[in-house]
C-alpha positions in Angstrom: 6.6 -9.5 11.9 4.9 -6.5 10.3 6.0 -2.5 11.0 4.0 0.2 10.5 5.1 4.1 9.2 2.1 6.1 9.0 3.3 9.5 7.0 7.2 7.6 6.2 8.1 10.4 3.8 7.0 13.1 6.3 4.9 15.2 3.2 1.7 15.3 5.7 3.0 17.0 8.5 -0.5 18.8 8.7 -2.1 15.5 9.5 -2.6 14.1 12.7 -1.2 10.3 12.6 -4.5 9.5 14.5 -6.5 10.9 10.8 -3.8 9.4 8.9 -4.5 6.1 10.4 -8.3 6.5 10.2 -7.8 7.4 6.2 -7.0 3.6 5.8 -10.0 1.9 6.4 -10.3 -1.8 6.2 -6.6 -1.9 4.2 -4.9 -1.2 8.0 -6.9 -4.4 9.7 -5.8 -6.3 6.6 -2.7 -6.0 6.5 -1.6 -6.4 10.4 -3.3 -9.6 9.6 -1.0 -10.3 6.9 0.9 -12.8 8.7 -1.5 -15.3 8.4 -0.8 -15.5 4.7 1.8 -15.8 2.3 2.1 -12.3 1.4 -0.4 -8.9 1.2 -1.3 -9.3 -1.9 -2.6 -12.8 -0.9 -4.5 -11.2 2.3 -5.5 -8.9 0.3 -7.5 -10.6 -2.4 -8.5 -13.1 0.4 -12.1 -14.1 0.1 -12.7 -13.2 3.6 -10.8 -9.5 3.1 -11.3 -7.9 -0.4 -12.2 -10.6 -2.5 -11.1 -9.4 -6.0 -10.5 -6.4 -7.9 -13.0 -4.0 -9.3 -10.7 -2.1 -11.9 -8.1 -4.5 -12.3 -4.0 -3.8 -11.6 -3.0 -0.4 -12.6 -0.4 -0.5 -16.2 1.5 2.1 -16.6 2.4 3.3 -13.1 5.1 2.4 -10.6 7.2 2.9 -7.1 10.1 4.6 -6.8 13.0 3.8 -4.6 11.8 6.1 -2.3 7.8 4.7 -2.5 6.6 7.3 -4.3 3.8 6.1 -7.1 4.7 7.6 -10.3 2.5 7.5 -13.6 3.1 9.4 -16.5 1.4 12.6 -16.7 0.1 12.9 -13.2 2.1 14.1 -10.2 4.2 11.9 -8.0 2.4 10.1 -5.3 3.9 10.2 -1.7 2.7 6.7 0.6 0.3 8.2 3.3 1.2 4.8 5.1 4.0 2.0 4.5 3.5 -2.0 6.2 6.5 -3.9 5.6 7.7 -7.3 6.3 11.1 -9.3 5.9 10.0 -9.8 2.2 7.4 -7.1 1.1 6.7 -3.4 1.1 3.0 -2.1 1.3 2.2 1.2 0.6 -0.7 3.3 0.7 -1.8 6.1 -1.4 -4.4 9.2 -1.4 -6.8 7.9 -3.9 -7.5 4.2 -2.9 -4.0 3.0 -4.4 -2.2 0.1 -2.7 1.2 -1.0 -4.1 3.0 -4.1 -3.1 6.5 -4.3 -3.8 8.6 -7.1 -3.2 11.9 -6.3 -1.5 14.5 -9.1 -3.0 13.1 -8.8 -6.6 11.2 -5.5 -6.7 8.4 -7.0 -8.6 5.3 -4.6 -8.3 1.7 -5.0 -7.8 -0.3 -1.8 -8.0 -4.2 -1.4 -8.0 -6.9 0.5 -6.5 -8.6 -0.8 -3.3 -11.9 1.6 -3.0 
């Protein structure tokens, strides 16, 4: 089963969840979808979803505890949306960045999406 937290730090309280929700495009269909596959990353780069990656995996960055994406030298990133599973974390960021983060190992997958 996959949740939903739109806003799951509460750092856009000046954002209707209804905007929040439009924000994430195609990623939001994608992902209640994820089911079908063996994780998001998977559904993700799905031929029939996103296909591949334009600029690669992100090096350098990372999630915090807490889901914030950090990379040195630029402000901390709170998730504008969280999908989770029994296995996975999926956040969204501001700026087309989608982090995957596996919940038993926390190994990391971080690109953009846009």
């Amino acid at each position: 089963m996959i949740t939903i937290k739109l806003d799951p730090l509460n750092k856009f309280p000046h954002l209707r969840k209804r905007d929040i929700l439009e924000s994430l495009g195609y990623i939001s269909y994608w992902a209640s979808v994820a089911d079908d596959y063996n994780n998001f990353k998977e559904c993700l780069l799905s031929p029939e979803h996103y296909g591949s990656l334009y600029g690669g995996e992100s090096h350098g960055g990372k999630i915090t505890e807490e889901g914030y994406f950090i990379y040195p030298g630029d402000p901390d990133l709170p998730p504008i949306a969280m999908w989770a599973t029994d296995d996975e974390i999926m956040y969204q960021y501001k700026g087309a960045i989608v982090a995957v983060v596996n919940i038993t190992t926390n190994e990391q997958w971080i690109t953009r999406m846009d």
